[in-house]
C-alpha positions as CSV (number, residue, x, y, z in Angstrom):
1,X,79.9,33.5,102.1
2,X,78.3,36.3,103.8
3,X,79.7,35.6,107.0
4,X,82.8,35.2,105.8
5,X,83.1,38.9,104.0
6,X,81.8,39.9,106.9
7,X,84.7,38.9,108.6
8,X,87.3,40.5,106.9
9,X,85.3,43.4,106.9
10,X,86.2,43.5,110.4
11,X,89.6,42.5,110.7
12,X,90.2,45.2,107.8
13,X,88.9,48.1,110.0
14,X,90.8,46.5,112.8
15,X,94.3,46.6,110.9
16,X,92.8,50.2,109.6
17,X,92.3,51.2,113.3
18,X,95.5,50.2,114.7
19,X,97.3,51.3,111.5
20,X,95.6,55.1,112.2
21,X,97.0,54.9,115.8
22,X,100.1,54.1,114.8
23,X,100.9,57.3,112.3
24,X,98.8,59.4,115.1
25,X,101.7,58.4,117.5
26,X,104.1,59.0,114.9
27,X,102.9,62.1,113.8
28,X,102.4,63.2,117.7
29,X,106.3,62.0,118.4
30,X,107.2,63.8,114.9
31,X,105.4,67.4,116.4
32,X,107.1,67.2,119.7
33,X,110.2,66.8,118.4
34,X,110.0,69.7,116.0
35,X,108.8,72.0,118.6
36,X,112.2,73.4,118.8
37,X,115.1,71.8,118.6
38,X,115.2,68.4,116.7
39,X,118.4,66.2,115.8
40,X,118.8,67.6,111.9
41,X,118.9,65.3,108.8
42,X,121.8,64.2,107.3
43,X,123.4,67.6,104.9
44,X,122.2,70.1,106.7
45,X,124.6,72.7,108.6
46,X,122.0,74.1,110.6
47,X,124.2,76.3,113.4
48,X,127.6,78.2,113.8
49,X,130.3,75.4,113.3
50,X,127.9,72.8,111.7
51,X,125.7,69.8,112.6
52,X,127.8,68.9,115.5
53,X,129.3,72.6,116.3
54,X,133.3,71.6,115.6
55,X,133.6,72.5,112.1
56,X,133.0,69.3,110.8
57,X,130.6,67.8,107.7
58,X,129.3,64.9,107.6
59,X,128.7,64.6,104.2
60,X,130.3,62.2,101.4
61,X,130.7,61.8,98.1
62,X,132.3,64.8,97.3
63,X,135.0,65.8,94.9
64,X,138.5,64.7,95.8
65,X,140.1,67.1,93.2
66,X,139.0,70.6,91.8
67,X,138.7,71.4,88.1
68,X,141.8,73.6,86.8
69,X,138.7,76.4,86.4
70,X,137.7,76.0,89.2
71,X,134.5,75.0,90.9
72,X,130.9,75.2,89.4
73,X,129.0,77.9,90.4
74,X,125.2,77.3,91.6
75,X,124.5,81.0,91.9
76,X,125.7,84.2,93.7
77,X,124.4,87.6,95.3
78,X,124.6,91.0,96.0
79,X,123.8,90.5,100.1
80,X,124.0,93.1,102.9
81,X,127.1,94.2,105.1
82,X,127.8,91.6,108.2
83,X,130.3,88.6,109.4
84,X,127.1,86.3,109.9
85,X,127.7,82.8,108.2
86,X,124.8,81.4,106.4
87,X,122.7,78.0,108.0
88,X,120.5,75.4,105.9
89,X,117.9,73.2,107.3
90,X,116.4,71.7,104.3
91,X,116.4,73.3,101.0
92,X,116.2,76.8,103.2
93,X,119.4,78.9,103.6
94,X,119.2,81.9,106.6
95,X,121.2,85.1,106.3
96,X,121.7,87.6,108.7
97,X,122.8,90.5,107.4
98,X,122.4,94.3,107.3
99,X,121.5,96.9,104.6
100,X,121.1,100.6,105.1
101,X,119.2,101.0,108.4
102,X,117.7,97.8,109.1
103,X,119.3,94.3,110.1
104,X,117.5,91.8,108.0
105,X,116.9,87.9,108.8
106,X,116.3,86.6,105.4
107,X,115.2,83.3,104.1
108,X,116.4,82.0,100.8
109,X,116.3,78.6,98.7
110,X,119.0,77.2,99.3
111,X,119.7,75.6,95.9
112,X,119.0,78.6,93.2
113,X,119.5,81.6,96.0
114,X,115.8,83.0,95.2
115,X,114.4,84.7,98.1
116,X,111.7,83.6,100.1
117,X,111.0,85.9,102.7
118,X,112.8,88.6,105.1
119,X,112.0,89.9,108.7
120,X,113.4,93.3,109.3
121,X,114.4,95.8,111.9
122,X,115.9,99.2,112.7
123,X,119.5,98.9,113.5
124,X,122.2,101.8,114.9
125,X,124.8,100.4,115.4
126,X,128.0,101.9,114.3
127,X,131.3,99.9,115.0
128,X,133.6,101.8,117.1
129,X,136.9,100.6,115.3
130,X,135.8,101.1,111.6
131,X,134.7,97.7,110.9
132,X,131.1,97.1,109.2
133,X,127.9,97.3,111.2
134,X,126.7,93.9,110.3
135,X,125.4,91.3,112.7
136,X,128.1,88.7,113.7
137,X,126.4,85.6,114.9
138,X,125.1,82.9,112.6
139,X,121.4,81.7,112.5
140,X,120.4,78.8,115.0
141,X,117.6,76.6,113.0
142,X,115.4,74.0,114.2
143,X,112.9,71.9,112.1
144,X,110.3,74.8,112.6
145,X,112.6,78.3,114.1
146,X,115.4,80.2,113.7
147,X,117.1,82.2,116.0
148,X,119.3,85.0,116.1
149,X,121.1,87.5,117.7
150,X,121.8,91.1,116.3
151,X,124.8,93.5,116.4
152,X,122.6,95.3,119.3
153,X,121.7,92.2,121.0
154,X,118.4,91.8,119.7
155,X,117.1,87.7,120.1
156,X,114.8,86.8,118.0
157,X,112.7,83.9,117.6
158,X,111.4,83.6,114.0
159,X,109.0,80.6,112.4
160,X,111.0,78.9,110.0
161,X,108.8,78.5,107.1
162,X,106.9,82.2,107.3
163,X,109.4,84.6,108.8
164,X,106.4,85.9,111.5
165,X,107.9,86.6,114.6
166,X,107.4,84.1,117.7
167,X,108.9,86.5,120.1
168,X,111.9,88.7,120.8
169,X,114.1,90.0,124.0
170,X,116.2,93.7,124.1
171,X,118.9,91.8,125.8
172,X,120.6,95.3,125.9
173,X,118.1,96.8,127.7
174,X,116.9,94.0,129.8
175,X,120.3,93.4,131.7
176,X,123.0,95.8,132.6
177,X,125.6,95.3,129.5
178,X,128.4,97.4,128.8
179,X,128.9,98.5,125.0
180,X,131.2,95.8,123.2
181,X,134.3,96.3,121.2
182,X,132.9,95.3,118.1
183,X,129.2,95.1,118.8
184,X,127.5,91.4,120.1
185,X,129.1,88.6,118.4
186,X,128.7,85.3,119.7
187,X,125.7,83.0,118.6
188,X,123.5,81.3,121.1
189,X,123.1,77.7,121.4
190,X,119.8,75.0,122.4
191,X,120.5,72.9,125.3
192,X,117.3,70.5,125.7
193,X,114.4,73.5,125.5
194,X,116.9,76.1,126.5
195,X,118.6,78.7,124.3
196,X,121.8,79.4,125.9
197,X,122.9,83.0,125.0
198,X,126.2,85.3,126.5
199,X,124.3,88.5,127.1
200,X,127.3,90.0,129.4
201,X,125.5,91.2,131.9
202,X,126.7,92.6,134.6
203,X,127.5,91.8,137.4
204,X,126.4,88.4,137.1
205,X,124.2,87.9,134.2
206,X,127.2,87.0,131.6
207,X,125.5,84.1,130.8
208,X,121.5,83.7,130.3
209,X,119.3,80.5,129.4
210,X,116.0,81.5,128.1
211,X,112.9,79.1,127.4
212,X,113.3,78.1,123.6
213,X,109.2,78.1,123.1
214,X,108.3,81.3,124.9
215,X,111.5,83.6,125.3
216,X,111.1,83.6,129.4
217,X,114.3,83.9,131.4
218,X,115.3,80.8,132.8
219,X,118.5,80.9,134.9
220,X,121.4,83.9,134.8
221,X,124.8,83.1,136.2
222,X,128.8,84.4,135.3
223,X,130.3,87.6,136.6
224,X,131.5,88.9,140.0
225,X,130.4,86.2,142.1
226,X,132.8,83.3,140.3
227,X,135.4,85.6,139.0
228,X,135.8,87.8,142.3
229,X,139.4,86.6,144.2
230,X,140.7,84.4,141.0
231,X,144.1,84.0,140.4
232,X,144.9,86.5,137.1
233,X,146.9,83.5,135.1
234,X,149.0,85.2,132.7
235,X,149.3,88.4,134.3
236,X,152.2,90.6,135.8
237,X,152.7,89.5,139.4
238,X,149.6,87.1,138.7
239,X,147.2,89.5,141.1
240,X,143.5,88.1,142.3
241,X,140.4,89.6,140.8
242,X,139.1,92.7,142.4
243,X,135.5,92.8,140.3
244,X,134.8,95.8,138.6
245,X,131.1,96.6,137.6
246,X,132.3,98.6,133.9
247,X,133.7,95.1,132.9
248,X,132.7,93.7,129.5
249,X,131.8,89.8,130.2
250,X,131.0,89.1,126.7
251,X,133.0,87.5,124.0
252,X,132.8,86.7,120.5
253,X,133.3,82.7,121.3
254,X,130.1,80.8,121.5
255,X,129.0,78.3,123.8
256,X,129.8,75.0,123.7
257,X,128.0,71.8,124.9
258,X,129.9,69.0,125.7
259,X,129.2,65.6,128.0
260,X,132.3,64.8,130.2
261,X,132.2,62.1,132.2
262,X,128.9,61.6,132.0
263,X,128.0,65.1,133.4
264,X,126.6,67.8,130.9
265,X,128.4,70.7,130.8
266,X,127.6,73.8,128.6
267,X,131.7,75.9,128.0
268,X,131.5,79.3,127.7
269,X,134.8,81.4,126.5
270,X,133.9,84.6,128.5
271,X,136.0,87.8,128.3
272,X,137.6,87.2,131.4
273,X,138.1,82.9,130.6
274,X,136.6,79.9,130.7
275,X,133.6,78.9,132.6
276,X,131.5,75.5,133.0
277,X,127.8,75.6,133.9
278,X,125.0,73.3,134.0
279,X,122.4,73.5,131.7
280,X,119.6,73.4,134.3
281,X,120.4,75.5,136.7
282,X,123.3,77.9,135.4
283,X,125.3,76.7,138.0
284,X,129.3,77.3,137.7
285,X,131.4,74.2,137.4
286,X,134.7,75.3,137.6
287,X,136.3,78.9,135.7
288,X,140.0,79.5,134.5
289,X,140.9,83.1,133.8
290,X,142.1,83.6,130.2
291,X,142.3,87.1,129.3
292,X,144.6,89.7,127.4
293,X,146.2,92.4,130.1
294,X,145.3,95.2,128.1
295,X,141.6,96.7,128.1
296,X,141.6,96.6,123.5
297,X,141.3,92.5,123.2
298,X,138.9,89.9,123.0
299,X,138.2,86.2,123.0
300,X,136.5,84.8,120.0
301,X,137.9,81.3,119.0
302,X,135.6,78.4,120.5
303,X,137.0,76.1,122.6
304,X,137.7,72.9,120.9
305,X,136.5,69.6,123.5
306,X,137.5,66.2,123.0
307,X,136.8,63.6,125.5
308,X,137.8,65.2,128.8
309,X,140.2,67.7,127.5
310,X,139.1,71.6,126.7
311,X,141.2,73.7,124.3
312,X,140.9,77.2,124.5
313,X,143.1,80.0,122.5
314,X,143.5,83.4,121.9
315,X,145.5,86.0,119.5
316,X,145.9,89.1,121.6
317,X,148.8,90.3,123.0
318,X,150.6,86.5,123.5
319,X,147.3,84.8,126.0
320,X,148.0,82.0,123.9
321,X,146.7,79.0,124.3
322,X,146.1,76.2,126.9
323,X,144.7,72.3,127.0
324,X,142.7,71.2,130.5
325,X,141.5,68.0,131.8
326,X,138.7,68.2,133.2
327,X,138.2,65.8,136.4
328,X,136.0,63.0,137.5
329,X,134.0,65.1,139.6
330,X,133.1,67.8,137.1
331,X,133.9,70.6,139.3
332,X,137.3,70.8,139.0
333,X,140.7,70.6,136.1
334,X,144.2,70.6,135.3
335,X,146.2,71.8,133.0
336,X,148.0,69.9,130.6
337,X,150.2,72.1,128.8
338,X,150.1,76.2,127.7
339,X,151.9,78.2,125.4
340,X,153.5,80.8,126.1
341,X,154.4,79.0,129.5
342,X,154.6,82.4,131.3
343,X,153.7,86.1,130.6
344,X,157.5,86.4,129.5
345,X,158.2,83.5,128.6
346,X,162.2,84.2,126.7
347,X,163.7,82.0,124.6
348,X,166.9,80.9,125.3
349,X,168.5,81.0,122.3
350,X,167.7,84.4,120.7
351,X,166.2,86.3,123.7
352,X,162.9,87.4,122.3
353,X,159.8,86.4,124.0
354,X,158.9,82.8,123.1
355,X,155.7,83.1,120.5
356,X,152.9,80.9,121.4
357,X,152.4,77.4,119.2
358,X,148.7,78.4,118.5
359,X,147.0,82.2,118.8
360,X,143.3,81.6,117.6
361,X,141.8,85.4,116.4
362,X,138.3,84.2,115.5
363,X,138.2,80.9,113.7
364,X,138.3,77.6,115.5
365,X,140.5,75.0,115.2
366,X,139.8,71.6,113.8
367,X,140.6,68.7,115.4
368,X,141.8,65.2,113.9
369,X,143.2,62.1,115.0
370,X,145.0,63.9,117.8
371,X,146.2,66.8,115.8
372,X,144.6,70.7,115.7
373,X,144.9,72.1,112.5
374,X,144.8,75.9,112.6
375,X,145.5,79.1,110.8
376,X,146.9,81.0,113.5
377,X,148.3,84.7,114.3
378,X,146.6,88.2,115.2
379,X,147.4,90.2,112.4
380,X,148.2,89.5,108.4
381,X,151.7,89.3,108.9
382,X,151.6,86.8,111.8
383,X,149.5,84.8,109.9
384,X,150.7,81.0,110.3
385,X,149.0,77.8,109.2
386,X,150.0,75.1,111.5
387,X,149.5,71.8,112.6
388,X,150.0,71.2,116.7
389,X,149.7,68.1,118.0
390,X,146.3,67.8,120.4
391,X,147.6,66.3,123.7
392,X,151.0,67.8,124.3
393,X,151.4,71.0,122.0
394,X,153.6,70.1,119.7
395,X,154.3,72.1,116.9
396,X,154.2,69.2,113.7
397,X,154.6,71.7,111.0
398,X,154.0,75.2,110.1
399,X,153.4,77.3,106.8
400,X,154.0,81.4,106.2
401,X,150.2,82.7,105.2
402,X,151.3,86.5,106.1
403,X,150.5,89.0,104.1
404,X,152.3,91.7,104.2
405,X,150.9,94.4,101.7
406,X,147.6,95.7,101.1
407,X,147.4,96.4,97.6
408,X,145.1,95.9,94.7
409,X,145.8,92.4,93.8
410,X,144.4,89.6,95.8
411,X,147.2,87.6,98.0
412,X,148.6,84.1,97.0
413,X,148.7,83.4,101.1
414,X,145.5,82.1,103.4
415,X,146.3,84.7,105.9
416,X,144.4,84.4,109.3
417,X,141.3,82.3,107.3
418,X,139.1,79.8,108.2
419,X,138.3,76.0,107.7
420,X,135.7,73.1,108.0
421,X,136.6,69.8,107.6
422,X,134.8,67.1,105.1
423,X,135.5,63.5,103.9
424,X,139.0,63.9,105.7
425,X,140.1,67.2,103.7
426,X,139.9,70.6,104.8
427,X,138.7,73.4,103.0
428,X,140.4,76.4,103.8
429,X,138.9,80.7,102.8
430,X,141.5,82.8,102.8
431,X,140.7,86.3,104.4
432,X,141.9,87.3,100.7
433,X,138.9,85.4,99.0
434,X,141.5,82.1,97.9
435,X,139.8,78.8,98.4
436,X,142.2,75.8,99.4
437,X,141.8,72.0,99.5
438,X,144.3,70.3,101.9
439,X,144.5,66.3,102.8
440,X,144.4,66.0,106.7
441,X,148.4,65.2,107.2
442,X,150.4,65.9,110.4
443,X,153.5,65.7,108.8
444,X,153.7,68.7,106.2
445,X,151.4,70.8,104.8
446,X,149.1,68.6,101.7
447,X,147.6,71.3,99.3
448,X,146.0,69.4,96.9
449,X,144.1,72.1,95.3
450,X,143.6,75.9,95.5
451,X,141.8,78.7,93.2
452,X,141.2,82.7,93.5
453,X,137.3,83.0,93.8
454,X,137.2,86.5,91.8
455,X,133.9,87.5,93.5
456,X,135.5,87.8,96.7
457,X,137.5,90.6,98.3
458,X,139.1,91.1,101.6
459,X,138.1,90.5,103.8
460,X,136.4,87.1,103.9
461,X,136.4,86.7,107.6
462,X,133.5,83.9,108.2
463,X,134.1,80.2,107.5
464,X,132.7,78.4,104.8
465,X,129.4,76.1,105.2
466,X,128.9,73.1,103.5
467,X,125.5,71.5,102.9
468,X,124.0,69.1,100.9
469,X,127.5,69.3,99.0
470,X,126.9,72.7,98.4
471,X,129.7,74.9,99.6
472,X,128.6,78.3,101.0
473,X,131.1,81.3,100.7
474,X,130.8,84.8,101.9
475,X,132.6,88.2,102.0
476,X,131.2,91.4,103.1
477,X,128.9,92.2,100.6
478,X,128.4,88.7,98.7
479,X,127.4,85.3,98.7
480,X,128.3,82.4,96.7
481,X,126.9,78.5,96.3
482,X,129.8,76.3,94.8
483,X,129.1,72.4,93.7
484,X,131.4,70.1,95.2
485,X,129.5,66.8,94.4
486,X,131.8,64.3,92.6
C-alpha cells in the first residue's frame, strides 16, 4: 500500500511538473506576443479604419433595424477639440484630443465613458485655415501600448494600462519638415516591430520606420531621390519632376500594409502619390505621381487594396481617382482605369469638363463584392454618395448628399461623411451629425434606416467605430456610445 501511494505521488508531481512547463511556455509565448503589437481579439477596433484597417467590423449579431427613437444611448461627453477617432482594445477606449493648451491622450472605460487616466502636453499649434487645433490621427493600441501622433508631430509611446510614458520623438525637430496645411494628420501603422510613420521629411525622409519597443530610427526613405525626373500624370504638358527642397511630402492618408503576390508591401499616399516600400529596409517598390496642380490641396483618403489592385483617390481640383495592378515582380504596375481620363478631359455632349466617378476628400471607400461604396465630392455641394464598380469604374448608382445652405437646422443630406461596414450594412455619419443604415446593394441606393443624433453638430468629420457592438460617434467637442446589439 505504501509503495503504491508512493507511486502516484510521483507520477502526480510528474503531471504537476510538465503541467507547470506547459503554462510557463504559454505564459512566455503570451508576453512576447504582447510586447507590442499582437493580433487583437475579436470586437475590438483597435487602429484608424479598424481590426483589419479597411473600414470593416467583424462583429455579428447586431441590430438589422433601428428603433423609430432611435438608438440607445450608453453614455456621452463633453471631450476636447480634434478630428482623432476613438480606438478600443478591451474594455479601454483612447482619445486624442485637445483642450486649452495641452493635447491630451486619455484613457477611458469603454463601456460607461468614466475616465481612467490622461497623459498631457503643451500644444501651439494654430491651424492656418481656421479649422480646430486638434490632433488628427487616431490612436494605434497593442495588448500593452498606444501610440500616437500629435498636431505638431509629436510620437508617443504610452503603456496601455498606466498612461506612463515609454518614450517619445519631436518628429518636427528631428527631420527637416515643412509646416503642413492643416497640421500632421496621418496615423502611423506596426509592421512586425516597426511603427511606420509619414514624418515628411525632406528631402528624403517622407517616410520613417522607428523600433516599436525603443523609439530608435530604423530606415528613412521617400522624397527627391524617387520622385526626381517622374512623369507629372495629370499635369499641363505632363512635365518631369524638378525636386524642390520647400516641398510638403506629407499627407493626411495613412499607410497601408498589404501582401501582393506574396511580397509585403507597406502603400503610402504621399503628397506628391503613391509609393511602395518594404517594410525592412524602406526600400521604394515602384511610385505613381498623384497630386493636385495647385500648391492649396492635399491627399487624405487611404488607398483601398484588394488582391493585386491599389485604389487611390482624391477631391481637389479634379486628381480623381485611379485603379493599378500591381505586377508579378513587385516592382512595377499598370493602370487599369482613371477618372478624369486627362487633365481636361470634355464631355462630348455638354462641353464641360468630364467630373471624375469618385473624388475621395478624407474618408475611405469601402469595398464589397467588387463594388466601392463612397460618399464622394470636395465641397458640401458636390457632395455625392455613389456606388462604382471596383475593377472597371463604373458608375452603378449615385445619390445628391449636397448641402447647400449653412443655416441653423441640421441637413436631411450625408454630405461628404463617412462609413464602416458591419454584418453586410453600412453605417453612414453625416458631416451634419445624421446617422444612416444602408443594405450593401449595387443597384440603387438601400436606406433602411436613418435618425438626427441631436448631440452632434457640424461638423462630424471622423468615421464612426464600432466595437464590441458599441457604436462610437464623434463631433468636435463630443462623444457618444450607441448600442447596436440586437
Amino acid at each position: 500500500m505504501g509503495l503504491l501511494l508512493l507511486r502516484i505521488h510521483m507520477n502526480l508531481e510528474s503531471i504537476a511538473r510538465v503541467f507547470h512547463a506547459s503554462l510557463m511556455l504559454l505564459l512566455a509565448r503570451l508576453i512576447c506576443s504582447g510586447s507590442v503589437g499582437t493580433e487583437p481579439p475579436p470586437g475590438n477596433w483597435p487602429q484608424f479604419l479598424g481590426p483589419d484597417a479597411n473600414g470593416i467590423s467583424r462583429e455579428i449579431g447586431l441590430l438589422d433595424r433601428w428603433p423609430t427613437n432611435g438608438l440607445p444611448l450608453v453614455w456621452e461627453k463633453q471631450i476636447g477639440t480634434g478630428y482623432s477617432a476613438p480606438s478600443v482594445h478591451g474594455n479601454q477606449l483612447l482619445l486624442h484630443h485637445r483642450i486649452g493648451d495641452e493635447e491630451i491622450v486619455e484613457a477611458f472605460e469603454a463601456d460607461t465613458g468614466k475616465s481612467r487616466w490622461r497623459y498631457a502636453y503643451a500644444s501651439k499649434f494654430i491651424d492656418p485655415y481656421g479649422y480646430n487645433n486638434g490632433p488628427r490621427g487616431t490612436p494605434l493600441l497593442t495588448s500593452n501600448r498606444c501610440y500616437t501622433l500629435g498636431a505638431e508631430g509629436k510620437l508617443l509611446c504610452l503603456d496601455l494600462t498606466t498612461g506612463r510614458k515609454i518614450w517619445e520623438r519631436e518628429t518636427a525637430k528631428d527631420w527637416d519638415v515643412p509646416e503642413a496645411f492643416f497640421g500632421v494628420g496621418s496615423t502611423p501603422i506596426l509592421e512586425d516591430n516597426l511603427l511606420i510613420v509619414m514624418v515628411g521629411g525632406q528631402p528624403n525622409s517622407g517616410v520613417v520606420a522607428f523600433n516599436a519597443q525603443t523609439g530608435q530610427t530604423v530606415w528613412e526613405n521617400v522624397g527627391r531621390d524617387n520622385w526626381q525626373g517622374m512623369t507629372m500624370i495629370g499635369w499641363p504638358g505632363e512635365p518631369t519632376v524638378h525636386w524642390m527642397n520647400y516641398w510638403k511630402q506629407a499627407s493626411y492618408a495613412t499607410p497601408v500594409a498589404a501582401t501582393i503576390h506574396g511580397r509585403r508591401h507597406i502603400l503610402c499616399l504621399m503628397r506628391q502619390g503613391l509609393v511602395s516600400l518594404a517594410p525592412g529596409t524602406g526600400a521604394v517598390n515602384f511610385s505613381r505621381w498623384f497630386c493636385a496642380p495647385v500648391n492649396e490641396s492635399v491627399n487624405a483618403a487611404t488607398p483601398v487594396v484588394v488582391d493585386d489592385l491599389i485604389f487611390i483617390s482624391a477631391a481637389y481640383y479634379r486628381v480623381g481617382s485611379a485603379l493599378l495592378r500591381v505586377n508579378p515582380d513587385g516592382r512595377s504596375f499598370g493602370e487599369v482605369w482613371r477618372s478624369p481620363r486627362a487633365s481636361r478631359e470634355m464631355d462630348a455632349n455638354t462641353g464641360r469638363p468630364v467630373s471624375p466617378v469618385l473624388e475621395m476628400h478624407w474618408s475611405t471607400p469601402i469595398h464589397h463584392d467588387g463594388y466601392l461604396y463612397a460618399l464622394s465630392g470636395r465641397n458640401e455641394p458636390d457632395a455625392r454618395f455613389r456606388c462604382v464598380e471596383f475593377k472597371t469604374g463604373k458608375l452603378m448608382w449615385e445619390r445628391d448628399e449636397s448641402w447647400r445652405t449653412r443655416s441653423g437646422s441640421q441637413p436631411p443630406v450625408y454630405g461628404r461623411g463617412s462609413m464602416i461596414m458591419a454584418e453586410g450594412k453600412l453605417i453612414v455619419l453625416g458631416e451634419g451629425g445624421l446617422l444612416g443604415l444602408f443594405r450593401l446593394n449595387p443597384n440603387q441606393p438601400d436606406e433602411l434606416a436613418r435618425v438626427q443624433m441631436p448631440q452632434l453638430r457640424y461638423p462630424c468629420w471622423t468615421a464612426p467605430i464600432l466595437a464590441q457592438k458599441k457604436l462610437y460617434l464623434r463631433s468636435e467637442d463630443r462623444l457618444l456610445c450607441l448600442d447596436l446589439a440586437k
